[in-house]
C-alpha positions as CSV (number, residue, x, y, z in Angstrom):
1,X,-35.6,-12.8,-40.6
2,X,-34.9,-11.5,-36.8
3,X,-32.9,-13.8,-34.2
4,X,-35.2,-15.4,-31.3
5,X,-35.3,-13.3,-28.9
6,X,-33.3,-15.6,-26.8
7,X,-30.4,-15.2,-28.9
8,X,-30.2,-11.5,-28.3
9,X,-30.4,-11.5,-24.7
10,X,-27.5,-14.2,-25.5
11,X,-25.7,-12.0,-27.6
12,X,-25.8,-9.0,-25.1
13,X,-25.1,-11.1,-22.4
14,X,-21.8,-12.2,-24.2
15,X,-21.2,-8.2,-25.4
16,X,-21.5,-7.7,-21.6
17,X,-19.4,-10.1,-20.7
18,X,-16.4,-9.4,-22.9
19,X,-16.9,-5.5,-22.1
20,X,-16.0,-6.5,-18.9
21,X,-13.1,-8.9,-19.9
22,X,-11.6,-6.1,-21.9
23,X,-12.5,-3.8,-19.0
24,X,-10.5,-6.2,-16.6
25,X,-7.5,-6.6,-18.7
26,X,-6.8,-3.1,-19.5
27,X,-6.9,-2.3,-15.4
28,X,-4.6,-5.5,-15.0
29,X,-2.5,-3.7,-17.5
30,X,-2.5,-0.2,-16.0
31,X,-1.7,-1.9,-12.4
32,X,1.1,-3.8,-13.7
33,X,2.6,0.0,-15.6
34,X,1.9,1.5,-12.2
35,X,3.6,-0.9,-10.0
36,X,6.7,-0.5,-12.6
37,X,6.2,3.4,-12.0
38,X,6.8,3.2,-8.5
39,X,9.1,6.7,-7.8
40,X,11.6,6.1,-5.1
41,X,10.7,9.2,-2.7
42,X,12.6,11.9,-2.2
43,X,14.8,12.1,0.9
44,X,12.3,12.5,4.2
45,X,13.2,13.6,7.5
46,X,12.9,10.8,10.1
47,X,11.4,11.5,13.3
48,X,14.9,11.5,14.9
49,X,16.0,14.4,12.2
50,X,17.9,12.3,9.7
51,X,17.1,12.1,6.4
52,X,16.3,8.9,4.6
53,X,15.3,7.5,1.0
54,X,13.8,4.8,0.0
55,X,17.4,3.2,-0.9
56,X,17.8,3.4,3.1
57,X,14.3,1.9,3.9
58,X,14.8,-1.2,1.8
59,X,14.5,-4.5,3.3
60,X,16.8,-7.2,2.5
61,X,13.7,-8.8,1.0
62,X,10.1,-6.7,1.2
63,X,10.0,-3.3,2.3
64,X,6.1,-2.6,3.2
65,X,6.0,1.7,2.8
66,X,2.6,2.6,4.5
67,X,1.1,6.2,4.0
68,X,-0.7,7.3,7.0
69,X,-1.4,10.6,9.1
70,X,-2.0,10.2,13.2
71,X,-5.8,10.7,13.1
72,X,-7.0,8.6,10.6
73,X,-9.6,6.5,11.9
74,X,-9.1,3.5,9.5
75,X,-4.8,3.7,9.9
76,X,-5.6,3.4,13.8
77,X,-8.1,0.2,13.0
78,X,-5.4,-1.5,10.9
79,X,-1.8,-0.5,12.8
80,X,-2.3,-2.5,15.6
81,X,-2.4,-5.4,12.9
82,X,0.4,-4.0,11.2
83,X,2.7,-3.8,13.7
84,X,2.2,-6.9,15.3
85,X,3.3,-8.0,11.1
86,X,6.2,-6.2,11.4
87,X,7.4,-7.5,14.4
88,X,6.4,-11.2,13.0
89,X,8.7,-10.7,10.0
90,X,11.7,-8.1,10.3
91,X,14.6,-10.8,11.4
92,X,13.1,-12.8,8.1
93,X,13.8,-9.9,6.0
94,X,11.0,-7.4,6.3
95,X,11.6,-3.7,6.5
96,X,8.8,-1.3,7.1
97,X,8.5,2.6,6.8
98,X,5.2,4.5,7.7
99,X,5.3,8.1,5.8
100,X,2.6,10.4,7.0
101,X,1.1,12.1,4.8
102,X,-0.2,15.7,6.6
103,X,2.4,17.9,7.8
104,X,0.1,19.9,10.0
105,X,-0.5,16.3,12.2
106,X,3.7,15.8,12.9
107,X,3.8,16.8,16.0
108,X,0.8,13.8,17.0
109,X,3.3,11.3,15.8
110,X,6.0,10.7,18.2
111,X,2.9,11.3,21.8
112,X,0.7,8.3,19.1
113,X,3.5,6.1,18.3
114,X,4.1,6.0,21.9
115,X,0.5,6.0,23.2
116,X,0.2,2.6,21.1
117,X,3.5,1.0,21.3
118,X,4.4,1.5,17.5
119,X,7.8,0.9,16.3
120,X,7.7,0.8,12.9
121,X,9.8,3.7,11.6
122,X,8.4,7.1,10.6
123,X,9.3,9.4,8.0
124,X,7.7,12.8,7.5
125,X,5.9,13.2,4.0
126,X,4.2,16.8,2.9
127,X,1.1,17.1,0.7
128,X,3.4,16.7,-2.2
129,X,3.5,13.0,-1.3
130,X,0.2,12.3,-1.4
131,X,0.1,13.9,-5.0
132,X,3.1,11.6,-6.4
133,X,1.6,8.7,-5.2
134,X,-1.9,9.7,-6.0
135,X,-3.3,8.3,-3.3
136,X,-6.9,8.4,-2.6
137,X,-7.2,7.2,0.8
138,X,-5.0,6.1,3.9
139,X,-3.6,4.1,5.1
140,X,-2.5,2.7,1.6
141,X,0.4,0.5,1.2
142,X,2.8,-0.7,-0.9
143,X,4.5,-4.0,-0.6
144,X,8.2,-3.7,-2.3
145,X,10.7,-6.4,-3.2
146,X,14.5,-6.0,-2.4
147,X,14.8,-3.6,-5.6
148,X,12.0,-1.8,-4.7
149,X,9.4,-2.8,-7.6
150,X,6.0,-3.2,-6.1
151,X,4.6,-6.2,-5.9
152,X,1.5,-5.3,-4.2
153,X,-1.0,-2.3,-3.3
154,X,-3.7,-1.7,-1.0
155,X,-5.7,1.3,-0.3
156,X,-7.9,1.5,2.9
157,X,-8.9,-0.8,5.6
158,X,-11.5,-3.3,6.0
159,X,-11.0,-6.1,8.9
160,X,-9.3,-8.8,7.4
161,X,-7.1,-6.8,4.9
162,X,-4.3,-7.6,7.5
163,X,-4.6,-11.6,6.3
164,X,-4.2,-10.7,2.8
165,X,-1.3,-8.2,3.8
166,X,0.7,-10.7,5.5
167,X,0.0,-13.8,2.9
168,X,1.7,-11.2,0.6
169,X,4.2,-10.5,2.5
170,X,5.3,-14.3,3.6
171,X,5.3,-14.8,-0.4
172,X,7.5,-11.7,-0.3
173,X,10.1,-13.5,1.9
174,X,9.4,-16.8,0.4
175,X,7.6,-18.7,3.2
């Protein structure tokens, strides 16, 4: 005797839909190890020549570490948002470091930063960077608490992502 028809569209319907519950919780898992995985990064040379960690980037509360490189078009769409973020919230707590990530685009920095008005501290990554953080697009950012475990990521930009960025971050400082 077959099943109505019904009840196998019902059946893979439910297959589907637990596929994609099972799909779901093993990315909630592997977001949760990576977050935990978070490397400190090695010490960077600062725009002014010193040489910092993450131990010395740390906010008393959040840290927000921001990879970027000068010409990206979709780091220049979301800074402006970002700084004015980091000027909101770093006498609550906030500390922010922007590492670029192409060595070749250094000397753009310090002529950019000051082209926009950007104060948000600069480090100096290498390509190296980019590989231990696997990042597949920029700007992405990481939102750390006082220990430096993540608590959030974001890759790209998309207008808006600056709301969600800040909610996180006020949750961050406990606001």
């Amino acid at each position: 005797m077959s099943a109505p028809q019904g009840g196998l569209h019902a059946q893979g319907g439910l297959k589907t839909a637990l596929y994609i519950l099972l799909v779901a919780a093993v990315l909630a898992v592997q977001s949760v190890t990576a977050a935990e995985s978070f490397k400190p990064f090695k010490k960077l040379k600062a725009l002014d020549g010193s040489q910092q960690s993450l131990a010395d980037v740390l906010g008393r509360k959040a840290t927000l570490v921001v990879f970027f490189f000068p010409t990206c078009p979709y780091c220049n769409a979301a800074f402006p948002e970002v700084q004015k973020i980091y000027d909101r919230y770093k006498d609550q707590g906030l500390s922010m470091v922007w590492i670029n990530v192409l060595p070749d685009e250094e000397k753009l920095i310090a002529p950019w930063r000051a082209q926009h008005g950007y104060t948000a501290p600069v480090l100096l990554g290498d390509r190296s960077v980019a590989n231990d953080y696997k990042l597949r697009m920029t700007p992405t950012h990481f939102l750390l608490d006082a220990k430096g475990a993540v608590l959030s990521t974001h890759a790209g930009y998309s207008a808006g992502d600056e709301k969600t960025l800040e909610r996180d971050i006020q949750q961050a400082l406990g606001q």
